[in-house]
Residue, then its C-alpha position, 0 to 999 in steps of 0.5 A: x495748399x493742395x487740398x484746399x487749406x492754408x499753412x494753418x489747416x483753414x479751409x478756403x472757399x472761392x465764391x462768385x457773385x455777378x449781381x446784387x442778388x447773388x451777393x445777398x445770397x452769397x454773404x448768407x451763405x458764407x455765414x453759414x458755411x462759417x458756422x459749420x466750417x469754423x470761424x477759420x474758414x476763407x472767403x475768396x472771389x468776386x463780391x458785393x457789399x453783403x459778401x464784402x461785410x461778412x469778410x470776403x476778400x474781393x479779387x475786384x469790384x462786383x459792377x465789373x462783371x454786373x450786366x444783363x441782356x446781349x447788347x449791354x455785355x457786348x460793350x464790355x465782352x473785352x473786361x468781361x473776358x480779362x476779369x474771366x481769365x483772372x478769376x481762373x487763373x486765381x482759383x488755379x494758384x490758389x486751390x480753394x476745397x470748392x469753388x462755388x458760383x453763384x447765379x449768373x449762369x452764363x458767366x458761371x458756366x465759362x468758369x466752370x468749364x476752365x476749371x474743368x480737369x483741375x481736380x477742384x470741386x465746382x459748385x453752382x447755386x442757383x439753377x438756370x431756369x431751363x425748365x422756361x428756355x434752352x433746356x440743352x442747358x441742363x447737360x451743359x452744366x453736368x459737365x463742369x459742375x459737380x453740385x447744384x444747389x436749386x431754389x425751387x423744388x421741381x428743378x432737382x430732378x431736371x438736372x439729376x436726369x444728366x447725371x448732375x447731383x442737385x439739392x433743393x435747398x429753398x429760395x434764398x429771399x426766404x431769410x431776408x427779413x422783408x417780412x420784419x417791417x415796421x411802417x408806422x415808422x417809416x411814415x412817422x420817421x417820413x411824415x407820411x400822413x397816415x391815411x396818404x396812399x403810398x406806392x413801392x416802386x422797385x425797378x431792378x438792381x442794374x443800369x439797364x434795368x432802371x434806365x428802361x423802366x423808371x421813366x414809366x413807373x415815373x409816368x404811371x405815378x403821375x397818372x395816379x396822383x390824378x385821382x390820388x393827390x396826396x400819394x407818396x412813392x417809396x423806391x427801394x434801390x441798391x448802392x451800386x444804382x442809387x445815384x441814377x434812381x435819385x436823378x431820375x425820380x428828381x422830377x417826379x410830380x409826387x413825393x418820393x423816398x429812396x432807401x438803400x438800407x435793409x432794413x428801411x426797404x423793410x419798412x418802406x414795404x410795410x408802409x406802402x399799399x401796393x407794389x410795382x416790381x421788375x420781376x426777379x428776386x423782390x418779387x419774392x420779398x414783397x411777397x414775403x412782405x404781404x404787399x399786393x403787387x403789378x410786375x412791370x417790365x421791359x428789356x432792350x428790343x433785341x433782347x426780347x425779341x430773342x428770349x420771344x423765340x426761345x422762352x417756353x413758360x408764360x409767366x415771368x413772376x416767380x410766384x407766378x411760375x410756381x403757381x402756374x397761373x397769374x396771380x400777380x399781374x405782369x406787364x411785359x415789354x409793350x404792355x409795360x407802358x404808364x396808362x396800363x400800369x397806372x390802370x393795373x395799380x388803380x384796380x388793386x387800390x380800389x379793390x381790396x377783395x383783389x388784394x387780399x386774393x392776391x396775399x392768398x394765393x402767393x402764400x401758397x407759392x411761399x411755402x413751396x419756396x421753403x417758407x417756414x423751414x430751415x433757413x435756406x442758407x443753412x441748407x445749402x451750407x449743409x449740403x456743400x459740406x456733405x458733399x465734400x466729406x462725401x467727395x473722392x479727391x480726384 
């Protein structure tokens, strides 16, 4: 197995993922990676349900490395540490033809770098945004890695500049099928009245993000149903959050549908008018979608008071990024409270000039995140592989 194949010549591949998102984009990847490499390709690492349905074989559960902003790791740094040192010493034994990491940069850096000098290639997907804080960043990563694969094309040459091989491959979301939605089903399938308005609520895949921002999504809703009193709110969530999402909107004042399934979120968004979002990948999706929407978002103080000091972009949207102008409305931290929310969505509900600008203007920010061409994953799949049949053993 020293380069990296079984007893029977299949080719293994190790793959980390630490979060919802990069588990969506893993799974899509190993499809393709299995499509160019044979059905005989192996799938090792860490992984969600995404990753897990297309035959990963897990090391441990994806929660158990799933957090986000400096408090929430401090509290779990001693699994943090012991999951780290057990994914090291796997890939060790078991000499995969690449490990590839997949977002999560701070973890995927401490593994790349306890691999380095074993003679395994590294791969990270999905760069660090350090074109918007801790640009040192960039160097860092050329040291332990030996390919990028990047969702937005400008990045490529930030890391190249290192002496770090890069690959635009395109924003994973691309091929997620948000666009696919059926909402006159939903509402049939719901009894939703046809002309009832109703509101998607997305508040993040992790523990701390849904604990901070549903109780005011919760709040801008009850402001609205004042003046819209048969509004309905649909709230897209994950399996690893779905319990909390649902205790939490139990008391809402307006009636509300949580989906997990895929598809149904599909559905869901082509009912729904507008949108509220936590930033990241869904703002991706609901642009995909065609659904106007408001980022609304907070973190802990201390983190913000942090990323204040050290962020050098003014938008977090990724549509907004690529734009460079704010053609979604963000609501960050102190801004993100009920009465601005419910005032920002009120605007884009009565407003339809202002929905349809917005539905303009991130087309444009889609087409440059690869809408339109090969399929992301298929890139990146192509990319690893040319890299590989190009690569000199160490």
């Amino acid at each position: 197995m020293a380069d990296g194949r079984g007893s029977h010549g299949e080719p293994l591949f190790f793959i980390i993922a630490g979060e919802p998102s990069g588990d969506r984009l893993g799974g899509r990847l190993i499809v393709a990676l299995r499509d160019l490499f044979g059905s005989r390709a192996r799938f090792r690492g860490v992984g969600g349900d995404t990753m897990l349905a297309e035959k990963l074989d897990p090391l441990f559960p994806m929660r158990d490395i799933a957090f986000i902003g400096i408090t929430e790791i401090l509290p779990h740094l001693p699994m943090l540490l012991r999951r780290l040192r057990e994914i090291v010493a796997a890939i060790a034994k078991e000499r995969p033809v690449a490990v590839i990491t997949i977002d999560t940069p701070s973890l995927s850096y401490q593994i790349a770098k306890r691999l380095s000098g074993l003679g395994i290639p590294v791969i990270h997907y999905v760069a660090p945004q350090v074109w918007a804080w801790k640009p040192r960043r960039a160097k860092q990563l050329a040291r332990v890695n030996d390919l990028l694969l990047t969702l937005l094309p400008f990045e490529p040459p930030i890391f190249e500049k290192e002496g770090l091989p890069s690959v635009a491959v395109g924003h994973s979301a691309i091929e997620s099928g948000a666009e696919s939605g059926d909402g006159l089903a939903f509402r049939e399938q719901h009894e939703i009245p046809p002309l009832a308005p109703v509101i998607a609520m997305l508040p993040g895949s992790r523990h701390a993000e849904t604990s901070r921002l549903l109780p005011v999504y919760g709040e801008a809703l009850a402001l609205l149903k004042a003046r819209y009193p048969s509004l309905h709110a649909v709230v897209p969530t994950v399996s690893s959050v779905e319990d909390e999402v649902r205790e939490a909107v139990r008391g809402w004042t307006v009636p509300t549908i949580v989906v997990t399934d895929r598809q149904e979120m599909w559905d869901a968004l082509a009912a729904s008018e507008i949108a509220t979002v936590a930033s990241g990948t869904a703002t991706v999706e609901v642009a995909l979608a065609g659904v106007p929407m408001v980022v609304a978002y907070r973190v802990n103080p201390v983190t913000a008071w942090l990323l204040r000091r050290m962020l050098s972009v003014r938008h977090v949207a990724l549509v907004n990024v690529i734009l460079g102008r704010e053609a979604v409305p963000e609501l960050l931290q102190e801004n993100c409270d009920p009465k601005k929310l419910a005032d920002a969505l009120i605007r884009l509900l009565q407003n339809p000039t202002a929905r349809q600008t917005q539905k303009r203007e991130v087309k444009e920010a889609l087409l440059q995140l690869g809408q339109g061409g090969e399929l992301p994953s298929r890139r990146a799949a192509s990319a690893i592989l040319e890299f590989l049949e190009n690569r000199t053993p160490a």
